[in-house]
C-alpha positions in Angstrom: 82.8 46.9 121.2 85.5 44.3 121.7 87.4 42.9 118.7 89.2 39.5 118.1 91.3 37.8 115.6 90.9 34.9 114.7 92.9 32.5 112.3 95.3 29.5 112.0 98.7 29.0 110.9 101.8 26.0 110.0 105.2 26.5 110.8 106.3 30.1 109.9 103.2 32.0 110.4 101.8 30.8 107.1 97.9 31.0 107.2 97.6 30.7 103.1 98.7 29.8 99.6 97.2 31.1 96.5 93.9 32.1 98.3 93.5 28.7 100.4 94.5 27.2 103.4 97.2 24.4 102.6 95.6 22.0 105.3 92.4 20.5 106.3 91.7 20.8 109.9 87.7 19.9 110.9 89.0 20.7 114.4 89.7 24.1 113.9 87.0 24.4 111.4 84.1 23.4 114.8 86.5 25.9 117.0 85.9 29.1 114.7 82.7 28.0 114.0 82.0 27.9 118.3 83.8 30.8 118.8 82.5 33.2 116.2 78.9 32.1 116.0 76.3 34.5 117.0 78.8 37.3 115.9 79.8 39.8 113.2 82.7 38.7 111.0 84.5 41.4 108.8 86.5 39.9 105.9 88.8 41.3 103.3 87.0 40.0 99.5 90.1 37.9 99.1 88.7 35.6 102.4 85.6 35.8 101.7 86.7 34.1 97.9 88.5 31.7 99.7 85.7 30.2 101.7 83.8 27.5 100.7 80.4 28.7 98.3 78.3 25.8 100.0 79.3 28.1 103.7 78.9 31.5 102.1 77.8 33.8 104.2 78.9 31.8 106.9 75.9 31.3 109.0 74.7 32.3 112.6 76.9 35.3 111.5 76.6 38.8 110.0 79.5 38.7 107.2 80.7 42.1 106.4 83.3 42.0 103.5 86.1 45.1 103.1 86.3 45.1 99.4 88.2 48.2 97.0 85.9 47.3 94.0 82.8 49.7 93.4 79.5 47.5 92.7 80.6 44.7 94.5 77.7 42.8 96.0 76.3 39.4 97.5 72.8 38.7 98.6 73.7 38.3 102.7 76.1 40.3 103.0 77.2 43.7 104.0 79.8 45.2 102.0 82.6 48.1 103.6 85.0 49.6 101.2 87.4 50.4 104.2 88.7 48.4 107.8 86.9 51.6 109.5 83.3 51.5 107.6 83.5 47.5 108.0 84.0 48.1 112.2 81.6 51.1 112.6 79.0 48.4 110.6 79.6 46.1 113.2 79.5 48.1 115.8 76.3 49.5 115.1 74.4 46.4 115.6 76.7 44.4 118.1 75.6 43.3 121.0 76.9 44.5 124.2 78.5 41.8 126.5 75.8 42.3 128.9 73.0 42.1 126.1 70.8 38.7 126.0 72.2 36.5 122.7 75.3 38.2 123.1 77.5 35.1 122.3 81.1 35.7 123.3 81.3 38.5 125.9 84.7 38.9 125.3 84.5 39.3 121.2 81.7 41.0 119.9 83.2 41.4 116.8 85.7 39.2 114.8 88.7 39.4 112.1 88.8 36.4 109.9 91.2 37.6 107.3 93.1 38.0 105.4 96.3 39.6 106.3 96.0 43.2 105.3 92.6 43.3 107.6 94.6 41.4 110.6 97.4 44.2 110.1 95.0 47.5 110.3 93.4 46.4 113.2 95.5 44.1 115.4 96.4 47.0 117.2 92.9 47.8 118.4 92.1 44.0 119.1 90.9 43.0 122.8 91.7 39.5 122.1 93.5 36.8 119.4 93.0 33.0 119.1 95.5 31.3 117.4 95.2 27.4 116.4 98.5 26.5 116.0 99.2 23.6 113.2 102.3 21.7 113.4 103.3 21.5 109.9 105.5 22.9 107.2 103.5 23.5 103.8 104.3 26.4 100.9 102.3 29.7 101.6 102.5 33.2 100.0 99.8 34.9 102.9 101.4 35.2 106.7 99.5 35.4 110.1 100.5 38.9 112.1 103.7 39.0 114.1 102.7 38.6 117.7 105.1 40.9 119.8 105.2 41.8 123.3 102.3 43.2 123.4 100.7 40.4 123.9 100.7 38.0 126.4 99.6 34.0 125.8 96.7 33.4 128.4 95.8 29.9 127.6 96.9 26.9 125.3 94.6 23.8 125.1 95.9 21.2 125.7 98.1 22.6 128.2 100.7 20.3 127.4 101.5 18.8 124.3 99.5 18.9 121.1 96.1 17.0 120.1 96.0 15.3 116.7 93.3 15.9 114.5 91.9 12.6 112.5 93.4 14.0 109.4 96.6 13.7 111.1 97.6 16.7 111.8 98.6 18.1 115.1 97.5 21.3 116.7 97.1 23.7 119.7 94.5 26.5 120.6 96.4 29.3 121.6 94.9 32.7 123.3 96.5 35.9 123.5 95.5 39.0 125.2 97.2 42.4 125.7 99.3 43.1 128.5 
């Protein structure tokens, strides 16, 4: 099974604030949505709170929630009291790379969040995918430190940034190990 993370961040790492993300980026919003269709997600309850209840479960996409809280349940998704029951779920039913309707090869499974989920398993990840916002906004929740481990294997644009039509402007960022 391969694993990716997958999240965006303003100046400072910040990637929430008081449950939310401080921004509106439809850009990023169609790049998650390409990128982790097809897939597994695993969530901590706090993300999953945070995402819109029109998108929830997200679609195209097994959603499997790590929550601490006995009885928690929602019609659609799979709940995981720990990081480890909420991969070994994934895995279970995941797709191979070489498996028709596979639909990234190179991230079977993905991390959407929130912080304490990124921090168990960034160490084990194949893959993260960064959209990079050029802002400065308030946030209590940070992205993971990105340390020399990893290695940046692609930026789109490769120069520069694009701006979305709220304004804002942003990069796509991928890291792999080393």
């Amino acid at each position: 099974m391969s694993l990716g993370l997958i999240w965006a961040e303003a100046d400072g790492g910040i990637i929430g604030k008081d449950g939310v993300m401080p921004w509106h980026l439809p850009e990023d919003l169609a790049h998650f949505k390409r990128l982790t269709i097809g897939s597994p997600v695993v969530m901590g309850r706090k993300t999953w709170d945070s995402l819109n209840p029109r998108f929830r479960p997200l679609p195209g996409r097994r959603n499997i929630v790590v929550t601490r809280q006995d009885g928690w349940h929602v019609d659609g998704v799979d709940t995981a009291h720990s990081v480890a029951e909420a991969l070994d779920r994934a895995a279970a039913e995941t797709p191979t790379a070489s498996s028709p309707g596979a639909a990234d090869p190179l991230a079977s499974v993905w991390v959407i969040g929130g912080a304490e989920i990124f921090a168990a398993v960034i160490d084990r990840a194949d893959r993260l995918e960064v959209t990079e916002i050029r802002t400065s906004v308030e946030g209590d929740t940070r992205a993971p430190a990105i340390d020399d481990r990893w290695e940046q294997t692609h930026v789109d644009p490769v120069e520069g940034w694009h701006t979305s039509r709220t304004g804002l402007d942003y990069r796509f960022l991928t890291y792999r190990p080393r």
